[in-house]
NUNU-520509 format. One record per residue (C-alpha): x, y, z; residue number from 0. Coordinates in Angstrom, 3 decimals. Example, Ala and Ser with C-alpha at 12.3 -4.5 7.8 and 13.67 -1.06 7.14 Angstrom:
+----------+----------+----------+-----+
|     east |    north |       up |  nr |
+----------+----------+----------+-----+
|   12.300 |   -4.500 |    7.800 |   0 |
|   13.670 |   -1.060 |    7.140 |   1 |
+----------+----------+----------+-----+
***
This chain:
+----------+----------+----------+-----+
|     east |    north |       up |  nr |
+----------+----------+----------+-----+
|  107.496 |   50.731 |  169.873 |   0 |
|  107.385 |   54.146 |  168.537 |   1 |
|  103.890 |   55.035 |  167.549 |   2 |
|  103.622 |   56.356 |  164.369 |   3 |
|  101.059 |   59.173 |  163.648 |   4 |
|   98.774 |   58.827 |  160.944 |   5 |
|   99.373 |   60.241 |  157.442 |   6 |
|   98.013 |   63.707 |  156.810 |   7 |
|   95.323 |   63.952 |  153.981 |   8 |
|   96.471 |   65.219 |  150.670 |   9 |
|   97.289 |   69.183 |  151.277 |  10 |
|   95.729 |   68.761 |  154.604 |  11 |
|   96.186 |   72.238 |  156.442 |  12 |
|   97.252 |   74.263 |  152.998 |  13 |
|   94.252 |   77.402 |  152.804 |  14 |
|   94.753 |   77.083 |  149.158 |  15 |
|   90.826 |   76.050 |  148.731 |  16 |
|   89.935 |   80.132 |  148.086 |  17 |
|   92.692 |   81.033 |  145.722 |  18 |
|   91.155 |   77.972 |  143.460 |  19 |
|   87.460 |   79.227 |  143.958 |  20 |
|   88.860 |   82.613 |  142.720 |  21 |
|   90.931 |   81.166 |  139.782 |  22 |
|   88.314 |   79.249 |  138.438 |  23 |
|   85.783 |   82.049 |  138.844 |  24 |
|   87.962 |   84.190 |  136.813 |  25 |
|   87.958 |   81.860 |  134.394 |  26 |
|   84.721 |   81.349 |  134.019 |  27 |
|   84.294 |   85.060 |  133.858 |  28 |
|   87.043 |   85.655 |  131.361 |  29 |
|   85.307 |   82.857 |  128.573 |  30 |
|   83.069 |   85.483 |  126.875 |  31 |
|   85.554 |   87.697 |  126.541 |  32 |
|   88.056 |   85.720 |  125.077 |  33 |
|   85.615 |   84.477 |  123.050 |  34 |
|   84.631 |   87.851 |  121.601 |  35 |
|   88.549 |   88.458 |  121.202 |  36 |
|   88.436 |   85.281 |  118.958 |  37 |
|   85.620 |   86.186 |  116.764 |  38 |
|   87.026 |   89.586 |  116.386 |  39 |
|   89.900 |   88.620 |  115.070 |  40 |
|   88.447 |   85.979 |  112.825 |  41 |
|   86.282 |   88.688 |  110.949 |  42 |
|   89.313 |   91.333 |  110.431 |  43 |
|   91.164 |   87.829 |  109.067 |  44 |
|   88.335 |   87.381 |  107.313 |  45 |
|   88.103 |   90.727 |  106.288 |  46 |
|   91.823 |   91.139 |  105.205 |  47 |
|   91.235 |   87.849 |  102.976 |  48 |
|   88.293 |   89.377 |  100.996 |  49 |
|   90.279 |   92.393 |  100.384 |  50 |
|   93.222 |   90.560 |   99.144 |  51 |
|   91.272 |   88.514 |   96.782 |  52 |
|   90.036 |   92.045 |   95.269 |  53 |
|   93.522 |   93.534 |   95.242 |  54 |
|   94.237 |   90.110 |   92.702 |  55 |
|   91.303 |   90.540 |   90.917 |  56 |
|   88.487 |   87.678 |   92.149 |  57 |
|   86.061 |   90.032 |   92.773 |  58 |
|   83.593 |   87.211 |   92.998 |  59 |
|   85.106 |   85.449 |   95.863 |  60 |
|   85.346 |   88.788 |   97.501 |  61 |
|   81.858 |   89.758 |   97.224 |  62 |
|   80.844 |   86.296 |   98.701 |  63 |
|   83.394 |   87.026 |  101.780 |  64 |
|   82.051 |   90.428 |  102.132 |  65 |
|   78.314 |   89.141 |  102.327 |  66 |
|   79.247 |   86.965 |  104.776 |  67 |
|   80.861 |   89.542 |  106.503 |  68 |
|   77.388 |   91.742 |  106.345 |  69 |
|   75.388 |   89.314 |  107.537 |  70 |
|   77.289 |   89.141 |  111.082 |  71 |
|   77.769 |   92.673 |  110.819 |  72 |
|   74.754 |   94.581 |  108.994 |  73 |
|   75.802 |   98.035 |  110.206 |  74 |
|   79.265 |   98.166 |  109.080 |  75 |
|   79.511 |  100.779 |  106.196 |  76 |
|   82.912 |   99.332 |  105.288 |  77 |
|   81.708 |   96.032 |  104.183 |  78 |
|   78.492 |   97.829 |  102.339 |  79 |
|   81.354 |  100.304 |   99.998 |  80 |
|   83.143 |   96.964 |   99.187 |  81 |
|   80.442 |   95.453 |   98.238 |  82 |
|   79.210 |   98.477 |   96.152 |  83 |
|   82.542 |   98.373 |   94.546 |  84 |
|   82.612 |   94.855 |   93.382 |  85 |
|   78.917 |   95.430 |   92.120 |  86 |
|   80.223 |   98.259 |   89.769 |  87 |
|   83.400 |   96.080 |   88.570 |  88 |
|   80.515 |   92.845 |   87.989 |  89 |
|   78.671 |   95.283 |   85.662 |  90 |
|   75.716 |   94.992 |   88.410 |  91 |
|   75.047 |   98.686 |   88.511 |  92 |
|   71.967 |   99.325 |   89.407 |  93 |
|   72.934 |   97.096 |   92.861 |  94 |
|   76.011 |   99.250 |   92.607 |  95 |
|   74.052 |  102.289 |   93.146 |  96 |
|   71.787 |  101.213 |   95.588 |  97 |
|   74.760 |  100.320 |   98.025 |  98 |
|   76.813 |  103.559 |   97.256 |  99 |
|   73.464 |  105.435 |   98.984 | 100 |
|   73.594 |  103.180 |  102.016 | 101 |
|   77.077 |  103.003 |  102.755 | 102 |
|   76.835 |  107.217 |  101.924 | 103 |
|   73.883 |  107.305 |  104.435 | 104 |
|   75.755 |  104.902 |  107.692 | 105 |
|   79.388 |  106.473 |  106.827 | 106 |
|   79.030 |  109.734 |  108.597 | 107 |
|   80.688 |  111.653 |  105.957 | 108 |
|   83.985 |  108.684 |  105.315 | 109 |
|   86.090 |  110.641 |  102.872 | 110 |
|   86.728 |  107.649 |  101.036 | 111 |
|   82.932 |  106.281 |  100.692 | 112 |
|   82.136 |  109.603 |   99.721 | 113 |
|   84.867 |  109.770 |   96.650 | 114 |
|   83.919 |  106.122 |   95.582 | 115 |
|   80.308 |  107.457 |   95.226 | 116 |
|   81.069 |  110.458 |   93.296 | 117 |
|   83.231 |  108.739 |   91.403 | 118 |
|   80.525 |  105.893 |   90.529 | 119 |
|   77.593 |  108.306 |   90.232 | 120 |
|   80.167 |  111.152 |   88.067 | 121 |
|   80.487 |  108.292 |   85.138 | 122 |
|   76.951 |  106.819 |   85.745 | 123 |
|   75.505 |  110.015 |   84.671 | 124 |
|   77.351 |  110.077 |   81.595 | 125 |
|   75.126 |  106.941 |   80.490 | 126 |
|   72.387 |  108.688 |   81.927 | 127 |
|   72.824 |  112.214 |   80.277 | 128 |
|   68.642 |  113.129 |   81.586 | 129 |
|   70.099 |  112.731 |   85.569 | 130 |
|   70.406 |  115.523 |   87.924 | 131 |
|   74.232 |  117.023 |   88.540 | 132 |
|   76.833 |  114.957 |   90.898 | 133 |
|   79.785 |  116.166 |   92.581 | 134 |
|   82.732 |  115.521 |   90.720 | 135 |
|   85.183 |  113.135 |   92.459 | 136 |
|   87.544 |  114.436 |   94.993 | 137 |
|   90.544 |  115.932 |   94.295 | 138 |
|   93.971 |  114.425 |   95.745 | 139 |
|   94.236 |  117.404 |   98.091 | 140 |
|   90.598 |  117.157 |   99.393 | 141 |
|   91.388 |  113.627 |   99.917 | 142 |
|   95.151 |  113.784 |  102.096 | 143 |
|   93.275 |  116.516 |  103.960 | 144 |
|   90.032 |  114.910 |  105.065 | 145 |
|   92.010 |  111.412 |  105.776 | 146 |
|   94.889 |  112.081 |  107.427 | 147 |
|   93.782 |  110.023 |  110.457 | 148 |
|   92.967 |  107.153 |  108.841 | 149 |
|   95.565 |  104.590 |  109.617 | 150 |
|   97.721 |  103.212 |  107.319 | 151 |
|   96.821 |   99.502 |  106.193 | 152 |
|   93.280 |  100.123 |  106.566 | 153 |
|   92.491 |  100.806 |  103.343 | 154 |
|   93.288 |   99.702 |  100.029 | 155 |
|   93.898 |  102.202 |   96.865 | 156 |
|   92.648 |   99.188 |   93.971 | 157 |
|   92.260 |   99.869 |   90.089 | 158 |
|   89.102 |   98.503 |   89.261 | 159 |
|   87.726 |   97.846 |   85.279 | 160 |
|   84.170 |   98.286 |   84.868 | 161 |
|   82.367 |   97.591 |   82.122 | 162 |
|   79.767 |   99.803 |   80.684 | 163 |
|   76.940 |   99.305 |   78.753 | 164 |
|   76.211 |  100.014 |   75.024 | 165 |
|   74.191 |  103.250 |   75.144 | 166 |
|   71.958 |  101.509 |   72.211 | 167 |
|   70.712 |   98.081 |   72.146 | 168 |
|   71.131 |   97.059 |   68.632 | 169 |
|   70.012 |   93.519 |   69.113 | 170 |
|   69.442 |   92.086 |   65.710 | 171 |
|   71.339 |   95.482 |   63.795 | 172 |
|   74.192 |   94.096 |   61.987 | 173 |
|   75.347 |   96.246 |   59.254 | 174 |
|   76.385 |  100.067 |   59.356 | 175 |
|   77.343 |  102.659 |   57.360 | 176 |
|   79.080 |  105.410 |   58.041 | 177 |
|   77.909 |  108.699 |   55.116 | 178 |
|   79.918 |  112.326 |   54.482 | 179 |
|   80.112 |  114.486 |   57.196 | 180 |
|   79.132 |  118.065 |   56.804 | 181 |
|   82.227 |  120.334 |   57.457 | 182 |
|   83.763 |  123.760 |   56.806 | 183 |
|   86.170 |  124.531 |   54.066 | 184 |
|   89.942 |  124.344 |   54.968 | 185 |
|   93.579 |  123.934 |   53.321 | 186 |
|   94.477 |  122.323 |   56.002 | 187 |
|   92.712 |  118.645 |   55.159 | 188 |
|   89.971 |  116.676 |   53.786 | 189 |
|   88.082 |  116.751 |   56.894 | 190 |
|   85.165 |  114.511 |   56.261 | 191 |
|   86.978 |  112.189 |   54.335 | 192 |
|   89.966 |  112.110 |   57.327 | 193 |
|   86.916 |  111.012 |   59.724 | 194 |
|   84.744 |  108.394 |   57.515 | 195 |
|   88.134 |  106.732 |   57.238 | 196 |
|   88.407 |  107.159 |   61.089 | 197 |
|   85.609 |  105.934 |   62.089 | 198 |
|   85.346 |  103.047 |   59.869 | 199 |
|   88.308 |  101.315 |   60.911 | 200 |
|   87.991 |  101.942 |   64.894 | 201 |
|   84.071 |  100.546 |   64.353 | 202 |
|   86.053 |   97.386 |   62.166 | 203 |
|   88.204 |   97.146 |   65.297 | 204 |
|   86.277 |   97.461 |   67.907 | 205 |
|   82.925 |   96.142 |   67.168 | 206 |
|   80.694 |   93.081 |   65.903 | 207 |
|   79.085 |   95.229 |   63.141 | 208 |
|   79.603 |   94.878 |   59.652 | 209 |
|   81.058 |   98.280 |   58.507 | 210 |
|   79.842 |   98.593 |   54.699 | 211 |
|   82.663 |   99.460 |   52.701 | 212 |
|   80.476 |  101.972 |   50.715 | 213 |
|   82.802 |  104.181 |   48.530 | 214 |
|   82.524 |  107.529 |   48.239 | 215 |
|   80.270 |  107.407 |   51.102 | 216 |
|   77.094 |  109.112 |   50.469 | 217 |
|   76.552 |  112.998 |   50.716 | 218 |
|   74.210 |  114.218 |   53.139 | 219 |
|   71.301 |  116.729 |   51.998 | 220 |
|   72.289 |  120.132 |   52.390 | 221 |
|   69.873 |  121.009 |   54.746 | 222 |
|   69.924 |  122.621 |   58.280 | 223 |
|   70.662 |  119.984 |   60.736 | 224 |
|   67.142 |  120.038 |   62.089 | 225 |
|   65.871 |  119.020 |   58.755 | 226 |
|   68.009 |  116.685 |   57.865 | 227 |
|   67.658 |  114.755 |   60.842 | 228 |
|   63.766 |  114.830 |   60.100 | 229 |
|   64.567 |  113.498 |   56.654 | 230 |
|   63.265 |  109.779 |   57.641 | 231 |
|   62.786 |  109.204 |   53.719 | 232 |
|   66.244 |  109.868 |   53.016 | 233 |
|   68.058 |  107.601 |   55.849 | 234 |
|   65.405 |  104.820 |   54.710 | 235 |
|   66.607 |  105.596 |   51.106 | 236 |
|   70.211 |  104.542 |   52.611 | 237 |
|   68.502 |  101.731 |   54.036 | 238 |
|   67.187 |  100.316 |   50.975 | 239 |
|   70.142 |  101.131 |   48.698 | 240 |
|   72.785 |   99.653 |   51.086 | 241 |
|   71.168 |   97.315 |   53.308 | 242 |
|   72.156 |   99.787 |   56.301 | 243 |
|   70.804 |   99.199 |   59.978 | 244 |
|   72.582 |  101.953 |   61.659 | 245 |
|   73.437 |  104.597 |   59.937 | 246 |
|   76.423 |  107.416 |   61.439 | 247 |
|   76.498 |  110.972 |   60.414 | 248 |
|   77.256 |  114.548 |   61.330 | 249 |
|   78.882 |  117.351 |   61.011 | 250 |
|   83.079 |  118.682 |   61.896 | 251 |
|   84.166 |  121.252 |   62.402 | 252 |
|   88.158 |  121.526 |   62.475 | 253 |
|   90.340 |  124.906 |   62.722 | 254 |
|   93.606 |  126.020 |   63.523 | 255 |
|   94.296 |  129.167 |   65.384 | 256 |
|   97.663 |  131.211 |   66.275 | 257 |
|   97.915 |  131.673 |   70.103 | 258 |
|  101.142 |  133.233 |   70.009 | 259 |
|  101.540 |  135.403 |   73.380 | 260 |
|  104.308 |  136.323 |   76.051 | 261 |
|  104.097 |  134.074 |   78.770 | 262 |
|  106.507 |  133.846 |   81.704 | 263 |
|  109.008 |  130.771 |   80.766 | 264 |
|  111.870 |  129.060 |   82.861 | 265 |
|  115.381 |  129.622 |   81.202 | 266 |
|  118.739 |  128.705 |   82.396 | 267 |
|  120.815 |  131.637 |   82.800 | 268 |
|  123.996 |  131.869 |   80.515 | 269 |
|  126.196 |  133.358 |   83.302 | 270 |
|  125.400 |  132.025 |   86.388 | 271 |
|  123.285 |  128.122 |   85.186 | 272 |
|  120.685 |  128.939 |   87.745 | 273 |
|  117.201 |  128.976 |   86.430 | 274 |
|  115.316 |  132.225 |   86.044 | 275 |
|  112.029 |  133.349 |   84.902 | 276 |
|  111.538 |  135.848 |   82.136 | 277 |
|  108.670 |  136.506 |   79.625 | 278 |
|  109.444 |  136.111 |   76.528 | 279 |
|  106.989 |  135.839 |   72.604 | 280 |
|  106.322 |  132.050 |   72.331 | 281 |
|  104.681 |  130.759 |   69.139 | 282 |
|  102.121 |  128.387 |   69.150 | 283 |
|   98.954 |  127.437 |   67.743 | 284 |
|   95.689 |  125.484 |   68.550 | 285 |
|   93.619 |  123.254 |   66.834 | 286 |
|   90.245 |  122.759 |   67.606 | 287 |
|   87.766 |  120.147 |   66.806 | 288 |
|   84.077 |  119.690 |   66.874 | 289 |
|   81.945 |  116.984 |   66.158 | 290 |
|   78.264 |  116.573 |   66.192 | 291 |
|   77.525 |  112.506 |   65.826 | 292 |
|   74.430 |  110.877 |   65.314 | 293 |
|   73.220 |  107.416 |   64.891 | 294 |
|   70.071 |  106.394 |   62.780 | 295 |
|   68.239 |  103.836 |   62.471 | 296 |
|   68.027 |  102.991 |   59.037 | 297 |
|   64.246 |  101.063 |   58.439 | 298 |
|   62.600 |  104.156 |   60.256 | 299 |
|   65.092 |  106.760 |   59.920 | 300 |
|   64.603 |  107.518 |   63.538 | 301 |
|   66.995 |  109.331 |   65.484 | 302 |
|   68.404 |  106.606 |   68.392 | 303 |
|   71.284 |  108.620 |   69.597 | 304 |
|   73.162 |  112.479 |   69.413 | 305 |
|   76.425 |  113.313 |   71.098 | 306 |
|   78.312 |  116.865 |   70.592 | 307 |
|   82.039 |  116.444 |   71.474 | 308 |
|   85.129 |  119.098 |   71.630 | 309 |
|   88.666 |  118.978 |   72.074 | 310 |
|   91.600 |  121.300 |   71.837 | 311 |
|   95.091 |  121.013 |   71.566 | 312 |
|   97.788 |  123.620 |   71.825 | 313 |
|  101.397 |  123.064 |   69.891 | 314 |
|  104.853 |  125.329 |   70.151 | 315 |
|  105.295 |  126.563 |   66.835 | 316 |
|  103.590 |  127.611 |   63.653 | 317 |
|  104.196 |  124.761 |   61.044 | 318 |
|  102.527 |  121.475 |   63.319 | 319 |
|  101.153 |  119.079 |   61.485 | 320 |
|   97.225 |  119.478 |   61.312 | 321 |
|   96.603 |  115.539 |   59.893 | 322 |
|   98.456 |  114.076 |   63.372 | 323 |
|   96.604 |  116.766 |   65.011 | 324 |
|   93.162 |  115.409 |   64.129 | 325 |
|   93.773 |  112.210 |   64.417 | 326 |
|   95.512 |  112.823 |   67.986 | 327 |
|   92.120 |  114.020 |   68.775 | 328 |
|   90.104 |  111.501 |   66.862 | 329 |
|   91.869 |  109.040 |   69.079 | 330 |
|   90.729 |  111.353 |   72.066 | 331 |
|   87.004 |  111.178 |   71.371 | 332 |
|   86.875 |  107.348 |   69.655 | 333 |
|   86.229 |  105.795 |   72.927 | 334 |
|   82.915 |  108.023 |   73.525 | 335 |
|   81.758 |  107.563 |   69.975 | 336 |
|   82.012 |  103.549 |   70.460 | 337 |
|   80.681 |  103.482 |   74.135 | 338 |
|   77.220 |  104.382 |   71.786 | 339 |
|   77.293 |  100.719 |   70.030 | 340 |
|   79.528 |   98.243 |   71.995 | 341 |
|   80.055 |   97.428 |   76.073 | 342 |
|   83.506 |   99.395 |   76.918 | 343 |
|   86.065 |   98.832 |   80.276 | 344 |
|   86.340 |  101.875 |   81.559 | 345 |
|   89.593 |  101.999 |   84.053 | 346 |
|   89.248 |  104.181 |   87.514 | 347 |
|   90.136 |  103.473 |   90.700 | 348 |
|   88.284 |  102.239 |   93.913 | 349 |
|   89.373 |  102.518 |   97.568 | 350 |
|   87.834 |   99.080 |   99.627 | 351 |
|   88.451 |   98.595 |  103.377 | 352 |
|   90.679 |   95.997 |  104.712 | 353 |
|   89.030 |   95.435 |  108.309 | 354 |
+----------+----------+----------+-----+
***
């Protein structure tokens, strides 16, 4: 009888044993690192989520994703500006302000940190007229120069609508009234009379107070402007009389000048169509407007608030018409005028990181 040999062990005589040894201790070695892989792409995910939920508007759910976000992270400037940004669009500006100067501090000189903070502190110190000078924002050249190694998808370009606060509280004022203005003498229109009008219907429109339909409205005192504003009896006088709580006055000044000049101007050529430059006389003509505003209180005849605005238009020809002229410009100045009694949206744009 053939004697059989015995069966081998499993993989008896394979020198495999080492390559597994090796395998597994590559393994084991490679866990962290795959690990970290993982997490890193969960937080630009997570990242790229918060941003998208800005980009539709739910600045609330982004904040809370980019607070999360912080707290893994508390170094990363990127998640501080987005935060900063949905601070100023929450009408939480003083947190607004306080993040713009950390993420300026940790960005080391981000072009696009830098223009949200200019941008932010350019309008804040419109509300706050007693605050030192800011840069103005960047321009769009500063900006394509200074960031044309940032890579594309990285960022996000978002219009953002902030709200800003009344420059007055009038908590508990109600009722306002809206007197003569004091103006200069011109053909062109009734200049006081143009803006009372003015003014009365965009306060109507755009406000909770209740505009007193006083008619004529009253003259003001002729006085110098310093002495009328120190004329506490006669505001309280409109007070009593007309159960005014805030009472808007002032003085306009509106002109129209000829500019006519030569000026170099792009014609089309009658013999050969191609467009040349020659100077030729062009007419035109500005109009100018100034208005000094202020807002009393009535009780006390106490000055709350005083803003000088100007604007200037220029129009081809001689015969424009000066009425749509000042109201053109009227419409120009209405929103700074009711930024003093009611909380505006002011629209601007924001630049948040994606990852």
């Amino acid at each position: 009888m053939t004697e059989l040999s015995p069966r081998p062990a499993p993989f008896e005589g394979l020198s495999f044993a080492p390559w597994l040894l090796w395998g597994l201790s590559v393994l084991l070695l490679a866990t962290p690192a795959t690990e970290s892989w993982a997490g890193e792409l969960n937080y630009k995910e997570a990242a790229k989520f918060a941003a998208d939920m800005a980009e539709r508007g739910n600045w609330r759910e982004a904040s809370f994703r980019w607070k999360l976000l912080l707290g893994e992270r508390p170094d990363n400037h990127k998640m501080i500006n987005n935060l900063a940004v949905s601070a100023e669009v929450l009408g939480n500006t003083d947190e607004a302000r306080d993040l713009y100067a950390q993420a300026t501090a940790m960005a080391g000189g981000d072009v696009y940190v830098e223009d949200n903070r200019r941008r932010f502190e350019y309008f804040w110190r419109r509300m706050n007229p007693d605050a030192p000078e800011v840069p103005r924002p960047l321009s769009a050249a500063a900006m394509l120069a200074t960031s044309g190694s940032k890579k594309k998808g990285k960022t996000a370009r978002v219009r953002v609508a902030i709200p800003v606060p009344a420059r007055l509280d009038l908590e508990g004022d109600e009722t306002l009234l809206v007197t003569s203005f004091r103006t200069r003498d011109t053909n062109m229109l009734d200049t006081s009379r143009e803006l009372v009008r003015f003014l009365r219907s965009e306060f109507r429109k755009n406000t909770d107070l209740d505009v007193l339909p006083v008619v004529p409205p009253p003259a003001i005192p002729e006085q110098t402007i310093e002495d009328l504003l120190a004329n506490r009896e006669f505001w309280n006088y409109l007070h009593r009389n007309h159960g005014a709580d805030i009472i808007v006055s002032g003085v306009v000044y509106y002109d129209r000048e000829d500019v006519s000049s030569f000026q170099d101007v792009d014609v089309v050529s009658a013999n050969t169509g191609q467009k040349v430059r020659e100077t030729r006389f062009v007419e035109q003509e500005e109009f100018s407007y100034e208005l000094d505003i202020f807002f009393i209180r009535g009780a006390t005849g106490e000055l709350l608030f005083r803003d000088r605005l100007n604007r200037s238009v220029i129009f081809r020809g001689l015969s424009n018409d000066p009425i749509g002229a000042f109201y053109a410009m009227s419409d120009a100045i209405a929103g700074d005028i009711l930024a003093v009694v009611s909380t505006r949206i002011r629209e601007d744009t924001r630049v948040i990181f994606k990852r």
